[in-house]
Structure formats: C-alpha cells, structure tokens
Residue frames relative to the residue before (quaternion, step in Angstrom):
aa qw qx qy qz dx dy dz
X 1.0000 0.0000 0.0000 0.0000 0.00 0.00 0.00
X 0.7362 0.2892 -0.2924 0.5375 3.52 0.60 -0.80
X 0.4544 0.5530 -0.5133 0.4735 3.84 0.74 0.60
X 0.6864 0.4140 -0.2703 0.5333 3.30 0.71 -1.15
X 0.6940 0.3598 -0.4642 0.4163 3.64 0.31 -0.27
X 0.5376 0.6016 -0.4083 0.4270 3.76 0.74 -1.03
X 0.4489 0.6475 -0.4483 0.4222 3.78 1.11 -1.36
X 0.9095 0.2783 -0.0137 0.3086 3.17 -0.26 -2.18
X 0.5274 0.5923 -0.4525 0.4078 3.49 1.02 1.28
X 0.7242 0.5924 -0.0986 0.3390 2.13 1.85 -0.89
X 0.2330 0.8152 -0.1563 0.5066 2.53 2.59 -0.47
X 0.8511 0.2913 -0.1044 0.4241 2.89 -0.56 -2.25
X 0.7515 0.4950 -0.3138 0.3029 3.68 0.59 -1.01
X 0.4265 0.5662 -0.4191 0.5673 3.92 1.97 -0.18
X 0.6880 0.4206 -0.3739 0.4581 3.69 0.42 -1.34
X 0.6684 0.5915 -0.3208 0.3170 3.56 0.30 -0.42
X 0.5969 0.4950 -0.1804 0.6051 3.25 1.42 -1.32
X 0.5062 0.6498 -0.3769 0.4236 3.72 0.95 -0.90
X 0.6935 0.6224 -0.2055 0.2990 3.50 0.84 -1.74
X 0.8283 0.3997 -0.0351 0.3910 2.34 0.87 -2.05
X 0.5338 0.4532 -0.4539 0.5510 3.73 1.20 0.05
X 0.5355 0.5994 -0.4489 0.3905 3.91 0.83 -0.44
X 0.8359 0.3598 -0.2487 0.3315 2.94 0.60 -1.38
X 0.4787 0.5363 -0.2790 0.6367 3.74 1.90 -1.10
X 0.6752 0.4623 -0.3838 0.4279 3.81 0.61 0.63
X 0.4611 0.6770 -0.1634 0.5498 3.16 1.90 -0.80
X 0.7975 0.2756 0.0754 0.5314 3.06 0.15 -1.60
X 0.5092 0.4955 -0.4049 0.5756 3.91 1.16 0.88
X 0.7424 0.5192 -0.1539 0.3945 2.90 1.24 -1.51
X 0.5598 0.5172 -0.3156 0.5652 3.67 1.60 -0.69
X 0.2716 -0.7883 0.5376 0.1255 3.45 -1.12 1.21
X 0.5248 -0.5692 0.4343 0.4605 3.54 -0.56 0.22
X 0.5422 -0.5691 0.4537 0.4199 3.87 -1.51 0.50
X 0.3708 -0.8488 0.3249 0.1910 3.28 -1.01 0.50
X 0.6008 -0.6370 0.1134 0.4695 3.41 -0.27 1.14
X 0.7242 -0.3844 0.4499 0.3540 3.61 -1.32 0.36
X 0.2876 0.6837 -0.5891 -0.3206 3.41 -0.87 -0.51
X 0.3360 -0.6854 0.6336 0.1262 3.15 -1.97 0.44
X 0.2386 -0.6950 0.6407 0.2228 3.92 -0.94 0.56
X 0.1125 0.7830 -0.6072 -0.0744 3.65 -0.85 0.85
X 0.1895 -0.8118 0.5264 0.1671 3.65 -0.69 0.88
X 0.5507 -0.6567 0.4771 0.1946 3.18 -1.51 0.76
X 0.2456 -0.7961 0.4022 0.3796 3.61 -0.60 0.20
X 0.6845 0.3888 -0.2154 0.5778 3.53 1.26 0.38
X 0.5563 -0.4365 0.4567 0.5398 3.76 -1.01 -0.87
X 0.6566 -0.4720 0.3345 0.4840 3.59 -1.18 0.58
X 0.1005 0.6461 -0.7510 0.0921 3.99 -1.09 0.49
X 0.8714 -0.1498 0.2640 0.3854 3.06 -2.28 -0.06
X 0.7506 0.5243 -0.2230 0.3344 3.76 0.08 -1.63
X 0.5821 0.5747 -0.1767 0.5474 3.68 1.40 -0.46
X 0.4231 0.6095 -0.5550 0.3762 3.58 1.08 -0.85
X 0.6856 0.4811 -0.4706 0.2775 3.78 -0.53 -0.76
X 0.7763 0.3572 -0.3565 0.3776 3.51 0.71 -1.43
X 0.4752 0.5631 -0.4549 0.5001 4.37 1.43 -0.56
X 0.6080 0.5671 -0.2996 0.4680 3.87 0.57 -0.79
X 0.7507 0.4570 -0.1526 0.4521 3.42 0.68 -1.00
X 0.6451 0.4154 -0.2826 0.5757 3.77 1.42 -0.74
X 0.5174 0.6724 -0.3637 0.3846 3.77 1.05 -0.93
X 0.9302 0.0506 0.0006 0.3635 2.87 0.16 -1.58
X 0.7120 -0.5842 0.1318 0.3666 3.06 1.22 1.45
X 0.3742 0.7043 -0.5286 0.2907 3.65 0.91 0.33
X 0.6389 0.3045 -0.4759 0.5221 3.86 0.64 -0.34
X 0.6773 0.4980 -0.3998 0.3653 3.78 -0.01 -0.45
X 0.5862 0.4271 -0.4205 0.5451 3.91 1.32 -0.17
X 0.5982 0.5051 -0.3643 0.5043 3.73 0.91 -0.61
X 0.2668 -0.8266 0.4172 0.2673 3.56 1.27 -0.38
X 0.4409 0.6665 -0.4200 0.4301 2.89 0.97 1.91
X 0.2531 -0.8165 0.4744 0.2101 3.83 -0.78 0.72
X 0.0721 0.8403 -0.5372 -0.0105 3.39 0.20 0.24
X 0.1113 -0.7568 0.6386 0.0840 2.98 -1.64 0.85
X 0.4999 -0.5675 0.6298 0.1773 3.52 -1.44 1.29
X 0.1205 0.7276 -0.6726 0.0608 3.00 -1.37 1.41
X 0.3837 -0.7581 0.4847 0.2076 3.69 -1.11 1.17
X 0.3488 -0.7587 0.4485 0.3187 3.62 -0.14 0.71
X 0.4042 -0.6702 0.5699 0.2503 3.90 -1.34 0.14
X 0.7622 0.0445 -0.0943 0.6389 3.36 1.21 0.47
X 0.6720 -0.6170 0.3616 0.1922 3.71 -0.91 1.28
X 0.6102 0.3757 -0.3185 0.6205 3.24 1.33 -0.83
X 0.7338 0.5163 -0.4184 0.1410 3.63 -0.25 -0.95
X 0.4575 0.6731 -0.4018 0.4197 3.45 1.50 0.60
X 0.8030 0.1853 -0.2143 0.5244 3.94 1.19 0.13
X 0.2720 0.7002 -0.3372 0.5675 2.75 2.09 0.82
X 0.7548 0.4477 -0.1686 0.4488 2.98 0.76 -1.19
X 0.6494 0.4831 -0.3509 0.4709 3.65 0.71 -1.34
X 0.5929 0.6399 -0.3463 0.3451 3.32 0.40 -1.20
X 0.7467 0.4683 -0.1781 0.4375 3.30 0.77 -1.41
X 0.3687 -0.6744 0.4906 0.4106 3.65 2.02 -0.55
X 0.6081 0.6091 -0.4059 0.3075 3.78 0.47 -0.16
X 0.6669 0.1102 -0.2989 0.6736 3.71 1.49 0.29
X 0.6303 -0.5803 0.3892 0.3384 3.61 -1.34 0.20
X 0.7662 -0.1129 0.1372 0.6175 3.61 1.13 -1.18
X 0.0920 -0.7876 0.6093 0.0055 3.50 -0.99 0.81
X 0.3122 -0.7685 0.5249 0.1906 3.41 -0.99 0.64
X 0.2927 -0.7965 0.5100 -0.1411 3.27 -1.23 1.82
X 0.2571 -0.7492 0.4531 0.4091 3.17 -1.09 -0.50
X 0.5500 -0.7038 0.2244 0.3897 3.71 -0.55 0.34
X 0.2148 0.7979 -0.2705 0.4941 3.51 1.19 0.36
X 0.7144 0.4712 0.0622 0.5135 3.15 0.46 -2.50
X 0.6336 0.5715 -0.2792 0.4405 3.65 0.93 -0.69
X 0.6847 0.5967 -0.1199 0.4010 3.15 0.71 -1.53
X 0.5570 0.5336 -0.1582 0.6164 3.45 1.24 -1.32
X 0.7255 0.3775 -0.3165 0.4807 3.64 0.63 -0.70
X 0.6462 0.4869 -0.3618 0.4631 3.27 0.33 -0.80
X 0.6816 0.4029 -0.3145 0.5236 3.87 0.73 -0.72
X 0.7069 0.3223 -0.4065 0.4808 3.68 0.80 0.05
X 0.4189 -0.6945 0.4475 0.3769 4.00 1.49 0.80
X 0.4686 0.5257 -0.6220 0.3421 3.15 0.02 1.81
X 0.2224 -0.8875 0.3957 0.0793 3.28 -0.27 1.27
X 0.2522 0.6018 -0.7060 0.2754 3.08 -0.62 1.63
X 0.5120 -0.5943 0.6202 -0.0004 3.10 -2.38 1.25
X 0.2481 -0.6398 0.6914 0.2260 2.83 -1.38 0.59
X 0.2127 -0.7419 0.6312 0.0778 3.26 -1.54 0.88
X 0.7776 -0.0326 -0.0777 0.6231 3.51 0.63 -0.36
X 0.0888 -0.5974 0.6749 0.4240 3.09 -1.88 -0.23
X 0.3855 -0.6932 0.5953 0.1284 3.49 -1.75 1.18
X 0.7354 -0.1564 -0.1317 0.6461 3.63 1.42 0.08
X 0.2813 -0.8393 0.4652 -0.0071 2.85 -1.37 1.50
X 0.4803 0.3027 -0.5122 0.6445 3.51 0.89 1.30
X 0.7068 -0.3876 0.5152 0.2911 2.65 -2.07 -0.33
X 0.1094 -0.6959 0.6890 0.1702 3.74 -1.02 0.29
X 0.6813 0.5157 -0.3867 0.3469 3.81 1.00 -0.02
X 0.0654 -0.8753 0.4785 -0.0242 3.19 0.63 1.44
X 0.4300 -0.5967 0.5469 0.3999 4.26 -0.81 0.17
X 0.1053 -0.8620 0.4938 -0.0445 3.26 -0.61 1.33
X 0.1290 -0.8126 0.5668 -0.0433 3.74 -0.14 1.63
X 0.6616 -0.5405 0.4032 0.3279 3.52 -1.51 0.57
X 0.3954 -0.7783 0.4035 0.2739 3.69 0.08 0.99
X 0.7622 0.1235 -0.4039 0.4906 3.66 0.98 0.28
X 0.0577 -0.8785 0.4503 -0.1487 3.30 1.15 0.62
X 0.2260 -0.6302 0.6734 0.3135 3.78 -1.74 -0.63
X 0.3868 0.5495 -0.5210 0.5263 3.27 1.28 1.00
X 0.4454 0.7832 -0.4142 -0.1289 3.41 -1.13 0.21
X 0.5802 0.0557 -0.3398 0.7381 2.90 1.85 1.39
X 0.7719 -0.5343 0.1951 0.2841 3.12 -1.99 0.51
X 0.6475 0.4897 -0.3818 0.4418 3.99 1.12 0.28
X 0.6209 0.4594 -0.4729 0.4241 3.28 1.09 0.79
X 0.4643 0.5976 -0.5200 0.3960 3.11 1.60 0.09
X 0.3091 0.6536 -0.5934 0.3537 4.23 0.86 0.12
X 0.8127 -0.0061 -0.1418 0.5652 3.65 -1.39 1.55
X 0.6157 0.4524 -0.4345 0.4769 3.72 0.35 -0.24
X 0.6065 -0.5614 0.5115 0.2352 3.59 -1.94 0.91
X 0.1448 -0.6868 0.7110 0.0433 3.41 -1.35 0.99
X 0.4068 -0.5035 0.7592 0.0676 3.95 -1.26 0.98
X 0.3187 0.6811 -0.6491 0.1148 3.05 -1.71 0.99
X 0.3512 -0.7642 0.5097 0.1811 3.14 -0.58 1.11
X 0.7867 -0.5304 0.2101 0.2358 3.46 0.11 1.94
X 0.6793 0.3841 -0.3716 0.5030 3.92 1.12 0.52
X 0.5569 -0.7126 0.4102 0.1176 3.21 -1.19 1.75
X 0.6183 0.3804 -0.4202 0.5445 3.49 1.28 0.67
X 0.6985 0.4069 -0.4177 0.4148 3.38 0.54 0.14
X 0.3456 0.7952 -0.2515 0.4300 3.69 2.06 0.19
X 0.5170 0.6846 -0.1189 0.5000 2.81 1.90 -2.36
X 0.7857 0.5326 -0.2107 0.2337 2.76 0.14 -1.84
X 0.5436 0.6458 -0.2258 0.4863 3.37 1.12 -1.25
X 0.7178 0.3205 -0.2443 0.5678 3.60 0.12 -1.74
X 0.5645 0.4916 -0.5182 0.4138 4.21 0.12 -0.40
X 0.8621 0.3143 -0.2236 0.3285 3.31 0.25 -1.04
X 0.4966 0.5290 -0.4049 0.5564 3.76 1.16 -0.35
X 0.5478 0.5047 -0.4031 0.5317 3.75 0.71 -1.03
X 0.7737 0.3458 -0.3329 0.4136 3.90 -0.21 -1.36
X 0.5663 0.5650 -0.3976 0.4495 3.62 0.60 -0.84
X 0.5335 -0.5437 0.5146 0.3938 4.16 0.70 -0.82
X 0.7334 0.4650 -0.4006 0.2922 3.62 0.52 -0.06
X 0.4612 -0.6552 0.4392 0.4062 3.98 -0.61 -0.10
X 0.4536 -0.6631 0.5689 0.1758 3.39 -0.72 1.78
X 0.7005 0.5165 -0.3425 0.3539 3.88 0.48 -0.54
X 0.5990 0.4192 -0.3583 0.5805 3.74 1.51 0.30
X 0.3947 0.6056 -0.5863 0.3657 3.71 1.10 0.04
X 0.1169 -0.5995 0.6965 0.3767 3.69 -1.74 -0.40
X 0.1270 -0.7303 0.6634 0.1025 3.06 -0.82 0.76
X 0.2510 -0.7966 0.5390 -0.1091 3.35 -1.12 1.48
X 0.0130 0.8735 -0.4816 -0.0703 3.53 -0.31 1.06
X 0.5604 -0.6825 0.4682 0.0319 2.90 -0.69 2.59
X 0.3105 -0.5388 0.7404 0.2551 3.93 0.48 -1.06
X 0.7769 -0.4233 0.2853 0.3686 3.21 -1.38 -0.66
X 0.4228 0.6993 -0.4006 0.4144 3.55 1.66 0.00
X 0.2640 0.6922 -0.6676 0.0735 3.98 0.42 0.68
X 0.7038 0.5063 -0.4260 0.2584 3.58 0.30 -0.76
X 0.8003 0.3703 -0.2921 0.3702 3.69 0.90 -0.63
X 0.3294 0.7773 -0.3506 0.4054 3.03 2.14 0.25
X 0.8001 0.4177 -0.0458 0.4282 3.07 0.69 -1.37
X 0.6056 0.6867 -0.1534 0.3717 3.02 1.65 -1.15
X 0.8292 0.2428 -0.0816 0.4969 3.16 1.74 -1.59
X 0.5362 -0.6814 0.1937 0.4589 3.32 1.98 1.30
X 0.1818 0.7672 -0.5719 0.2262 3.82 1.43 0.61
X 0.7900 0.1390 -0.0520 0.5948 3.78 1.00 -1.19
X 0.4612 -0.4383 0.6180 0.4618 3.75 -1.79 0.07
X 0.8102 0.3018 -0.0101 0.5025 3.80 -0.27 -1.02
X 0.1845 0.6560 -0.6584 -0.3196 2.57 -2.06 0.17
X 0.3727 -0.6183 0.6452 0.2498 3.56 -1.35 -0.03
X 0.8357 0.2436 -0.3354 0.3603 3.13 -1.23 1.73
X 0.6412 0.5473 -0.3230 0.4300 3.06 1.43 0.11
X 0.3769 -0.8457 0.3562 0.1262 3.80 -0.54 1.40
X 0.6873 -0.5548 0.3069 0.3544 3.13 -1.51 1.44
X 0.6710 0.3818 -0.1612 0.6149 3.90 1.12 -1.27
X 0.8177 0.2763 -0.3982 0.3106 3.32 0.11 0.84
X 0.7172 0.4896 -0.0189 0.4956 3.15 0.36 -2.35
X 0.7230 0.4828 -0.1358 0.4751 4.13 1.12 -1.27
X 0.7479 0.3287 -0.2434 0.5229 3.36 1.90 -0.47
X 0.5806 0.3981 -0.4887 0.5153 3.59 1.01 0.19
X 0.7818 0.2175 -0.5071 0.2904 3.71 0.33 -0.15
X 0.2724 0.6356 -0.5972 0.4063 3.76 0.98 0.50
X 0.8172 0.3981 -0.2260 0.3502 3.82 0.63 -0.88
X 0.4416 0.6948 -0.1580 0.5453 3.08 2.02 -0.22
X 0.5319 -0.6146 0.4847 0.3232 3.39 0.97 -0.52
X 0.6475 0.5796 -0.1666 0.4660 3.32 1.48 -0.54
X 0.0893 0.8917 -0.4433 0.0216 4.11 1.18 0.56
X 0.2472 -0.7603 0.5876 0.1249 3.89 -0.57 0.88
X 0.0710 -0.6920 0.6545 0.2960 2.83 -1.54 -0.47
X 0.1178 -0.9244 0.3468 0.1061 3.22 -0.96 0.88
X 0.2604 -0.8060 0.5204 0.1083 3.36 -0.53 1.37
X 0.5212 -0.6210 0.5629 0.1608 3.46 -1.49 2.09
X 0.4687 -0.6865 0.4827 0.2757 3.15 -1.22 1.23
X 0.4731 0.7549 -0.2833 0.3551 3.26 1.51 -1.04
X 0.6174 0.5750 -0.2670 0.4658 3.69 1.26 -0.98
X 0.8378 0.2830 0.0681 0.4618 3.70 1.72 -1.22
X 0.8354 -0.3943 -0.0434 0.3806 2.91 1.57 1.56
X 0.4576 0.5198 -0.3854 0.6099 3.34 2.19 -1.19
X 0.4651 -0.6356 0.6003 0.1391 3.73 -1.78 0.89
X 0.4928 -0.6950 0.4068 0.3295 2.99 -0.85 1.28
X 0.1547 0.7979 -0.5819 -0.0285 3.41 -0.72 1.01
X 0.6281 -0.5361 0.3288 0.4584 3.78 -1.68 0.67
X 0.5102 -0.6819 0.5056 0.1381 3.48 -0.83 0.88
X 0.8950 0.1744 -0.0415 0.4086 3.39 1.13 -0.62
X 0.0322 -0.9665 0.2467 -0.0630 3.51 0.24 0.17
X 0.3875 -0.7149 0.5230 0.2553 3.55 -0.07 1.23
X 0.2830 0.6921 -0.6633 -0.0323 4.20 -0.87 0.05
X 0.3601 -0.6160 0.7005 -0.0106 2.76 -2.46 0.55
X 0.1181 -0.8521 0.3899 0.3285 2.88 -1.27 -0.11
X 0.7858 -0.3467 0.1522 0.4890 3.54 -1.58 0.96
X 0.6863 0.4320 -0.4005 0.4266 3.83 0.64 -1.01
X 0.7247 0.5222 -0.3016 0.3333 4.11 0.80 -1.54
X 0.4517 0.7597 -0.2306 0.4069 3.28 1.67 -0.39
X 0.5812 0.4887 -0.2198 0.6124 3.25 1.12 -1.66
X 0.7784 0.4423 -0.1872 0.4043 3.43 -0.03 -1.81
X 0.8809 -0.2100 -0.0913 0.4143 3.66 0.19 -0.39
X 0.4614 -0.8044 0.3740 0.0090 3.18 0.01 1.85
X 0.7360 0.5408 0.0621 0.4025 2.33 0.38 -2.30
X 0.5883 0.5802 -0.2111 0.5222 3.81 1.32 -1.25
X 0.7416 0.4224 -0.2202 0.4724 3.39 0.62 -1.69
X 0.6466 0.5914 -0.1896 0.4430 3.68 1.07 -0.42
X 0.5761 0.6262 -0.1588 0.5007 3.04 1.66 -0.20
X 0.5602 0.6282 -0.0856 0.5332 2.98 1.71 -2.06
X 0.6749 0.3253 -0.2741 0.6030 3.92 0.66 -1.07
X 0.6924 0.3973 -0.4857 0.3562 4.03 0.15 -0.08
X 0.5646 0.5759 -0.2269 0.5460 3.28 1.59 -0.83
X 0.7513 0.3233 -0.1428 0.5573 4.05 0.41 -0.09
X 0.5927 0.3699 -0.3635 0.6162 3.54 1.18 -0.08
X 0.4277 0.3405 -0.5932 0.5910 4.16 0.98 0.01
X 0.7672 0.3231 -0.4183 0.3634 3.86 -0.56 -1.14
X 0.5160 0.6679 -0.3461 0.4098 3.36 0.15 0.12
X 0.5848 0.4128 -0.1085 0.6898 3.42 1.19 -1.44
X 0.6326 0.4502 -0.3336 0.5347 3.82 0.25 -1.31
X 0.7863 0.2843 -0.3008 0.4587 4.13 0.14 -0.54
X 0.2850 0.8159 -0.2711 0.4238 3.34 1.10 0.52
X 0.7241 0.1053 0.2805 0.6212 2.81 0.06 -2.50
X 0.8812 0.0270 -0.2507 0.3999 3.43 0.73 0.33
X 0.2041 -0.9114 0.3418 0.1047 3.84 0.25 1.50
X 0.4301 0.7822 -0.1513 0.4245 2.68 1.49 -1.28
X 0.8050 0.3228 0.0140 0.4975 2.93 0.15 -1.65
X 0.5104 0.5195 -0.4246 0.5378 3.88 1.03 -0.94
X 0.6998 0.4557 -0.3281 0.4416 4.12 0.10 -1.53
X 0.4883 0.6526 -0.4586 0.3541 3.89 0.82 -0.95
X 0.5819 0.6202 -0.3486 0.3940 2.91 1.06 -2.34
X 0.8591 0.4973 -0.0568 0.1065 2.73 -0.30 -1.96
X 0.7580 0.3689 -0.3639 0.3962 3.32 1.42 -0.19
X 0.3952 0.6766 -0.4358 0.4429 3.01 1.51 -0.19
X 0.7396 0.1765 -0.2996 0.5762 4.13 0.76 0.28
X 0.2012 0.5443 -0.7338 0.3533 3.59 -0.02 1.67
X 0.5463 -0.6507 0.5262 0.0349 2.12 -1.79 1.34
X 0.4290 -0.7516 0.2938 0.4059 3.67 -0.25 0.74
X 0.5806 0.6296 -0.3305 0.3965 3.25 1.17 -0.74
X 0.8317 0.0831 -0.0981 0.5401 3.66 1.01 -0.88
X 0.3254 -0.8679 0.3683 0.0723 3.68 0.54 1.53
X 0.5107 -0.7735 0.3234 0.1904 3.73 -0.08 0.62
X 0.2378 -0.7205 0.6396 0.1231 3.91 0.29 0.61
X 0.1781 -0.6658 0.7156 0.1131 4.01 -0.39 0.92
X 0.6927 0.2976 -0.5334 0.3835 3.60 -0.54 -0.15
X 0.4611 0.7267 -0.3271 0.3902 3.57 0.96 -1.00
X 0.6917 0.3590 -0.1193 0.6152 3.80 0.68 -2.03
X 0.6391 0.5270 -0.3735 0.4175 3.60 0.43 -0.92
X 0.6720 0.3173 -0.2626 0.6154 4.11 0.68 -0.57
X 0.5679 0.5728 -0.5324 0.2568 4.07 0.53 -0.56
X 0.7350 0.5485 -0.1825 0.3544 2.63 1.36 -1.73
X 0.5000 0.7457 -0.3034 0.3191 3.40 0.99 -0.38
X 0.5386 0.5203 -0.1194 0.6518 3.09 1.70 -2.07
X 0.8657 0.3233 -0.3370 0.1800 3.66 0.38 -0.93
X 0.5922 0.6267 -0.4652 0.2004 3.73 1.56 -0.61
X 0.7030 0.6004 -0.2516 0.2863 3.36 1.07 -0.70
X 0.5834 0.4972 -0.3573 0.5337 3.36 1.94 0.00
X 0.7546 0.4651 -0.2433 0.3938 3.32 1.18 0.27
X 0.4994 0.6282 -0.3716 0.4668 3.15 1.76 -0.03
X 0.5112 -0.7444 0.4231 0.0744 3.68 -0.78 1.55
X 0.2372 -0.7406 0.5327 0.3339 3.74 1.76 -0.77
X 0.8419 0.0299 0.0705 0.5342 3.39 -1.29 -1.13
X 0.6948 0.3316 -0.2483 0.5879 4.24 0.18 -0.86
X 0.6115 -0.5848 0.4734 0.2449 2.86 -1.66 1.35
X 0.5508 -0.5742 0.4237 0.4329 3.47 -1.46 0.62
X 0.8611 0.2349 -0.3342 0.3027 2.62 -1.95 1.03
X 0.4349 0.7262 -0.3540 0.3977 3.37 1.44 0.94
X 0.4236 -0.7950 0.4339 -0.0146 3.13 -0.75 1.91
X 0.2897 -0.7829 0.5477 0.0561 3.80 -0.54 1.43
X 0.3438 -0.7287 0.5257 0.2729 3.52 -0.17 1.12
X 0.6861 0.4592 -0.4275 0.3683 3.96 0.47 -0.28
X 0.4030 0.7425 -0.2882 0.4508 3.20 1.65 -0.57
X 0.7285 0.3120 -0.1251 0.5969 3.72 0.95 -1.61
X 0.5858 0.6197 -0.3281 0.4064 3.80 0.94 -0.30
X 0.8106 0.2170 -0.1396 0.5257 3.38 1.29 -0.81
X 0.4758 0.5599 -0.4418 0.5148 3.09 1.01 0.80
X 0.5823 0.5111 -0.2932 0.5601 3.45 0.95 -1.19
X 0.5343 0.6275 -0.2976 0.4819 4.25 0.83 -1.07
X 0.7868 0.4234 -0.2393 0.3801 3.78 0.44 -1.95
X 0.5973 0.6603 -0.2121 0.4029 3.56 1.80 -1.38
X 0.5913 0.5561 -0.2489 0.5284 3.24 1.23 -1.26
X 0.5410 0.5066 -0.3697 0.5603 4.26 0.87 -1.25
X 0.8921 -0.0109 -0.1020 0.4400 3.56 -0.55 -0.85
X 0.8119 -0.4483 0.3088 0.2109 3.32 -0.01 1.77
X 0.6225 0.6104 -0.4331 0.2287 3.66 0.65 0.54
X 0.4554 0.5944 -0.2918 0.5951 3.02 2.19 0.07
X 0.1171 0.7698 -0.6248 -0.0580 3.69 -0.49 0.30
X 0.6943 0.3103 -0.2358 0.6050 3.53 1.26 0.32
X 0.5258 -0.6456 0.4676 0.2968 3.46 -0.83 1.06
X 0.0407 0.7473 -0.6600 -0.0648 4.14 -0.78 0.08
X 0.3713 -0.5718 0.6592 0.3173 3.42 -1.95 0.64
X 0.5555 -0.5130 0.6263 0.1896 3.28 -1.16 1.50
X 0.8051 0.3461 -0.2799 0.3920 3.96 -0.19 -0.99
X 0.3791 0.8248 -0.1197 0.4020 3.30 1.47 0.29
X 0.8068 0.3750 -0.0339 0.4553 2.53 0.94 -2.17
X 0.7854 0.1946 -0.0229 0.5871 3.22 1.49 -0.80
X 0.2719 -0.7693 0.5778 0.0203 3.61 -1.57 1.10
X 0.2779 -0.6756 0.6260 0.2730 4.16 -0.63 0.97
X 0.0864 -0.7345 0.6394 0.2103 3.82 -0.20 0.30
C-alpha cells in the first residue's frame, strides 16, 4: 500500500512537471510584439533643441511605448515636410509658419506638437553698435539668410517701431550671418538664433544684442514643431501618440537631468558639424524654458496662437491662398 501510494506521487508530481515545462515552453516560445518603427527627421544637425528626442531613445522611453525610432538629419532644411508629405518619413520637425505656407500650397501636413514655443529668431544688432532698436535700422544694412519670412519679419518690426521698412537694405547673406555681421559687411541680422548664432559670436569677441520680434509686431509664434502627415495620422495614430508620451518622458529626463541629457547628446554629433559643449551647454539653458508648456501638457498647441500667425502671413503677403488654421494642426 504505501508503494502504491509513493507510486502515485510520483506519478502526479512527473505529470505536473510535464505541464509545467509545456507550458514554460509555450510561453518561451511566444516572442514579444515587435516594436513599431517610426522615421523622425531633424530640421538641422543634432544640437541642444533635440536633447529630448536622444534622451528619449537612451533611456528607453520609445522602446516602453514599444517603439523604434530612428533620428534622421536632413540634407536640406526643407526636405523635412517634403518628406512627410510624400509619407516616406513618419514625422519631421518644422517650424510653424512653414506649415501654413504648406497647407496653402495643398500639401498636407499637421502639426502635432509645439517643442518650442517662442521664437529663437531674434534681430540681432552689434551690442555696442548705433543700432539699438528696429527704426534705426532705416538706410542701414539688414543680413538674411535667404527666407521671405524672416524679410517680413524685419519690415513688421521697423514698420511697428515707426520707421519706413522700404529704406532698410536688406541683404541676403545665405547662411553666412555670423561673418556678415562679424566683419561689419551688415548693421543687423535677421535669422540668426538667440541659442546659437548670438552665442558663438558673444564667444568670438563679437557680443549682440538681441531684440524679440514679438516686442515689434511679428506674433509670438512656436518656433518649432513636431509635423505629420494628414494620411500617417489616419494610419498610425495610435503610434504617433505614443511618440508624444515617449518624448514628453525625455523632455522631463532633460529637465531634471542636463548634464546628463547634453552627455546624451554629444555622443550623436554629426561629424560634419562638431558640437562646441559650452555652446549646447548655454543653448540649452536659453532653450528649457521656451519649451516648457506650464499648466498644458508639453508640446501643446493654442489655436489663437495658429490664428494669429496665419492673420500676420496673410498682412505681408505670404499666404496667397486662404487655409483653415484648425486644420493645420492636431493636440493628439
């Protein structure tokens, strides 16, 4: 009898073990889903303003959202809503301006977030200069780096200031503002940024001051912008919704941890345009607070925000087609 029982433990306790490798064989054997991927382009080379999305791949926040994403640097500024439009990346980063203008030339891309909400393209004058607001720039040279909204900008503010934009010269520099200005070729320039262009020639020997268009009539608009497009939207909602929970941790992570966010961040310079860490180390400084949303989650988009802009574009002629403003952009 106590054989036969000893038997049937010995039984039950194989059939058991049997299970349980069946089932811990099962459930070894089932792979996890695999991660999404997404293509997000930059609108520049990697700098300070990016820390959130290098922050966000590091420390695994797209891969909990169960997403892979890859960072791409564009070969031309435009070819980032070029591209979405075309559906051939997922999201590209813009400015919000630049949108509008699309949408009126029936290319259909969205804003999804804004990642900085002021301008950083501030009108930048020699800091002991006889320039020192935007009606002395009358007969005096103006730098510009070759886009007819940052042209606008100028004549808005010399106009608001009292003076006649139509006696400015306005000089397109291309992308040469710094030695423009640097080698007294121009009084001003226009397009050149508070975190960038305003801190290498401060280190140059070459200190500006810079006066906010916002102060002289141009509307305070988001400077940066996440976009999609109307079609990737439809198709992967749910993905693109994922991407803002995943970049709003890096975001928080570059916050509370700069230091460490900039670490991130040089380790993905680009070779062609090497990184100056004190440089990124002050951008970022200038940049968390243009990007910080207060009470509305980050990267939330004020429809009056896109209303008066779309209004300022329409004044100086950069709209030649009417657009719905609520249209252009989406709070996911």
């Amino acid at each position: 009898m106590m054989y036969t029982n000893t038997k049937l433990r010995v039984s039950v306790s194989l059939l058991l073990l049997c299970i349980f490798l069946i089932l811990g064989g099962c459930s070894a054997g089932k792979s996890k889903q695999p991660l999404q991927k997404l293509t997000l382009m930059l609108d520049w080379y990697p700098n300070a303003v990016h820390s959130l999305f290098y922050a966000a791949e590091s420390q695994g926040f797209f891969a909990e959202e169960g997403l892979d994403v890859e960072i791409r640097m564009p070969a031309d500024g435009n070819d980032g809503l070029k591209l979405v439009a075309a559906n051939q990346i997922d999201l590209a980063l813009s400015y919000q301006p630049q949108v509008l203008m699309a949408r009126a030339e029936q290319i259909p891309v969205q804003s999804i977030a804004a990642i900085v909400r002021h301008p950083l393209n501030h009108l930048l004058i020699p800091a002991e200069g006889a320039v020192q607001r935007p009606k002395d720039l009358m007969g005096k040279s103006i730098g510009y780096s070759s886009i007819p909204l940052y042209e606008a900008m100028v004549k808005t503010m010399i106009k608001n200031d009292g003076g006649d934009p139509q006696s400015a010269n306005l000089i397109d520099v291309g992308f040469d503002l710094i030695p423009a200005i640097s080698t007294d070729k121009v009084d001003a320039i226009m397009g050149g940024f508070i975190n960038h262009e305003a801190l290498i020639l401060a280190k140059e020997g070459h200190p500006v001051t810079s006066i906010h268009p916002t102060d002289y009539g141009v509307p305070d608009y988001y400077e940066l912008v996440l976009v999609a497009s109307e079609q990737g939207l439809k198709n992967n909602n749910t993905y693109l919704k994922k991407f803002m929970t995943a970049i709003t941790k890096g975001q928080q992570y570059v916050q509370e941890h700069p230091d460490e966010a900039l670490s991130i961040l040089l380790k993905h310079e680009d070779a062609t345009s090497p990184l100056d860490k004190d440089i990124e180390q002050q951008s970022l400084q200038i940049l968390l607070p243009l990007m910080d949303a207060g009470d509305q989650t980050f990267g939330y988009q004020d429809p009056e925000s896109w209303e008066n802009v779309h209004q300022w574009l329409i004044e100086n002629q950069l709209l030649h087609t009417d657009v719905k403003t609520e249209e252009a952009f989406i709070n996911l």
